[in-house]
C-alpha positions in Angstrom: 111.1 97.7 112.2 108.0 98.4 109.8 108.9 98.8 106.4 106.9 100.7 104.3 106.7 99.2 100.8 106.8 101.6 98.6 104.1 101.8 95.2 106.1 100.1 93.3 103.6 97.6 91.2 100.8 99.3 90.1 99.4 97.9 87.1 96.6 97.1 84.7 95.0 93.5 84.5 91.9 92.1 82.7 91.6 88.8 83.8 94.7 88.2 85.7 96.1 90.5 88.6 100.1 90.5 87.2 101.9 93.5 86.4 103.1 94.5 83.1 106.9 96.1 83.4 107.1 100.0 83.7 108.7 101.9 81.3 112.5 102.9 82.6 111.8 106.7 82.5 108.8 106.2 84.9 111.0 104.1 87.9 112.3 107.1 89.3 109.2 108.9 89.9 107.2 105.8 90.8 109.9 105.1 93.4 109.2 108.8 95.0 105.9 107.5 95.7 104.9 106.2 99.7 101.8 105.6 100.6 102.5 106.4 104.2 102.4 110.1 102.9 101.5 110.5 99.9 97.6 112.8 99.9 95.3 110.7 99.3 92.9 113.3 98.1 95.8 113.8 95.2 96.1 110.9 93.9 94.6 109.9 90.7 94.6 106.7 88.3 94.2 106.9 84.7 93.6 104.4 81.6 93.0 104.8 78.0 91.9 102.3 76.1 90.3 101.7 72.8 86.5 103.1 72.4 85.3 99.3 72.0 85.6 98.6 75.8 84.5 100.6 78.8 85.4 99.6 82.5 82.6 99.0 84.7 81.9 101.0 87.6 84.0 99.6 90.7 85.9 97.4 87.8 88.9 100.0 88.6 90.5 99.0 92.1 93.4 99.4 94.6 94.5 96.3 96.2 96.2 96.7 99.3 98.1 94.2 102.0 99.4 95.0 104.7 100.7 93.5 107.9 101.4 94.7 111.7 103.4 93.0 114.5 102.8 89.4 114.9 99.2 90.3 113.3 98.4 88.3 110.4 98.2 90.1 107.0 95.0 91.7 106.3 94.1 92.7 102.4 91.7 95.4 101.2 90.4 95.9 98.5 89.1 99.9 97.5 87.4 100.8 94.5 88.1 103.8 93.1 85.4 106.0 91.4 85.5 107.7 88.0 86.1 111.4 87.4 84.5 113.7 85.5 86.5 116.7 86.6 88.1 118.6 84.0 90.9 119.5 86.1 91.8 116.0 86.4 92.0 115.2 83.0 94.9 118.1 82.9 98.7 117.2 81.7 97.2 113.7 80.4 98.1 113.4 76.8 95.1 113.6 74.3 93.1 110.0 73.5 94.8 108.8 69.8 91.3 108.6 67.8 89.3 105.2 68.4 90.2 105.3 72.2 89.2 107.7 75.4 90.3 108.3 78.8 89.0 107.4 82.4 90.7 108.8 85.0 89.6 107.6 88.6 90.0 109.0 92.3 89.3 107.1 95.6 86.0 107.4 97.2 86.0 110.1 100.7 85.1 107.5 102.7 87.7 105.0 101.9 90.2 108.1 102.1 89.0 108.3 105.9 89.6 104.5 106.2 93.1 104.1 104.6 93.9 107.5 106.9 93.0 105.4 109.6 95.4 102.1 108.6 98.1 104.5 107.5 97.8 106.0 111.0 98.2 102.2 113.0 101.2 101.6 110.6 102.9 105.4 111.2 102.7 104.2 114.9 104.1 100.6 114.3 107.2 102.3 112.9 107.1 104.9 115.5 107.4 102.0 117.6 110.1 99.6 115.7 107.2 96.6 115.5 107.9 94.7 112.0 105.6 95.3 109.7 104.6 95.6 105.2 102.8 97.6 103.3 102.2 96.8 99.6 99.6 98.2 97.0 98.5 97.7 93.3 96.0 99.4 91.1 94.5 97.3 88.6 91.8 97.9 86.2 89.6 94.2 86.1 86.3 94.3 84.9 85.2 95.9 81.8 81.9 96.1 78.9 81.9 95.9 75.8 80.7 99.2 73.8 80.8 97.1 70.4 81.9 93.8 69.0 85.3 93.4 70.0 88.2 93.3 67.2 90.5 90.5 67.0 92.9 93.0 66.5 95.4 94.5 68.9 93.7 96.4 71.8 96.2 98.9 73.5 96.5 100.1 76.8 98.5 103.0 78.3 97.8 104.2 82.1 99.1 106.6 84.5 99.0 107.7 88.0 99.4 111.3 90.2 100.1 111.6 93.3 101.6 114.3 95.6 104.7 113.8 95.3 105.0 114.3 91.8 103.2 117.2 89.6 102.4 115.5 87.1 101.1 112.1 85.6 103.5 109.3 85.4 103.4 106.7 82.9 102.9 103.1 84.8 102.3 100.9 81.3 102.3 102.0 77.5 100.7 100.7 74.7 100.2 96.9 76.3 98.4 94.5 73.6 95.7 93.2 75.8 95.1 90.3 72.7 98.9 89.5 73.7 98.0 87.1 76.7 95.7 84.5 75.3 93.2 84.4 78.6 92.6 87.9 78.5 92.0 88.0 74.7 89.6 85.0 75.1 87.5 86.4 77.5 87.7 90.0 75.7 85.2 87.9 72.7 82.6 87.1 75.4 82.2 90.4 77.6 78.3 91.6 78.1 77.1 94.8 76.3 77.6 97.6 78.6 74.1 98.9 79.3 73.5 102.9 78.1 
């Protein structure tokens, strides 16, 4: 029988792709989350992070994995694209001073694509053939707007989706500088160009 994993690991990475833990209070809600029906037109991924680092565009990505019947898995990855829209921004808490907020949607076109693979795996269950879907946001590539501080750089993100009104909290206040890769490579990122 498929079985529809549901978003249970979303989470932000600089250099490495493993998730930080989610705060308690947000389990619940995250739980309410399946991709199988959630609107993709809805949902919505947001970071803040200190003023010193911007993420690149398409640095801010879903990965997704999924498998069919006797199919091998197939991975995908989708990279979201930055909002401007004020309405998005709404029920996010206001960016402490010396950091600001990106908030990020997915691309049309990919929303007709993952329609289309939610749609094969709706009909695998439909039909009792074995089968997984599993997805993770990740924010991986960044700039630097100014030298970097060897001093802690914290990160807070959230997500929205359809089945809940409002943003939920996936990580708060993680110390990039607290895993020793990612605060090596923070010392040599590129300028991001104006």
């Amino acid at each position: 029988m498929f079985n529809s994993v549901r978003v249970f690991c979303m989470c932000i990475t600089f250099a490495l792709s493993a998730c930080t833990s989610i705060p308690i209070a947000s389990i619940y809600k995250l739980s309410r989350i399946d991709f199988l029906t959630t609107d993709l037109h809805l949902f919505r991924f947001a970071l803040t992070i200190p003023d010193d680092l911007k993420p690149m565009p398409g640095g801010v990505q879903m990965d997704l994995a999924y498998t069919q019947g006797e199919k091998p898995e197939e991975k995908r990855v989708v990279r979201l694209e930055e909002s401007m829209a004020s309405a998005d921004f709404v029920g996010l808490p206001s960016a402490p001073k010396g950091t600001k907020t990106y908030v990020y949607k997915l691309p049309e076109n990919e929303v007709v694509t993952l329609n289309k693979i939610r749609n094969d795996a709706i009909l695998a269950k439909a039909k009792k053939q074995k089968g997984s879907l599993s997805m993770g946001i990740a924010a991986k590539e960044f700039c630097a707007n100014n030298p970097i501080p060897k001093l802690p750089l914290l990160i807070t993100t959230y997500v929205l989706s359809s089945e809940n009104s409002e943003y939920v909290v996936l990580t708060r206040d993680i110390d990039l500088r607290s895993d020793e890769t990612i605060s090596t490579s923070l010392d040599s990122l590129l300028p991001c160009t104006k």
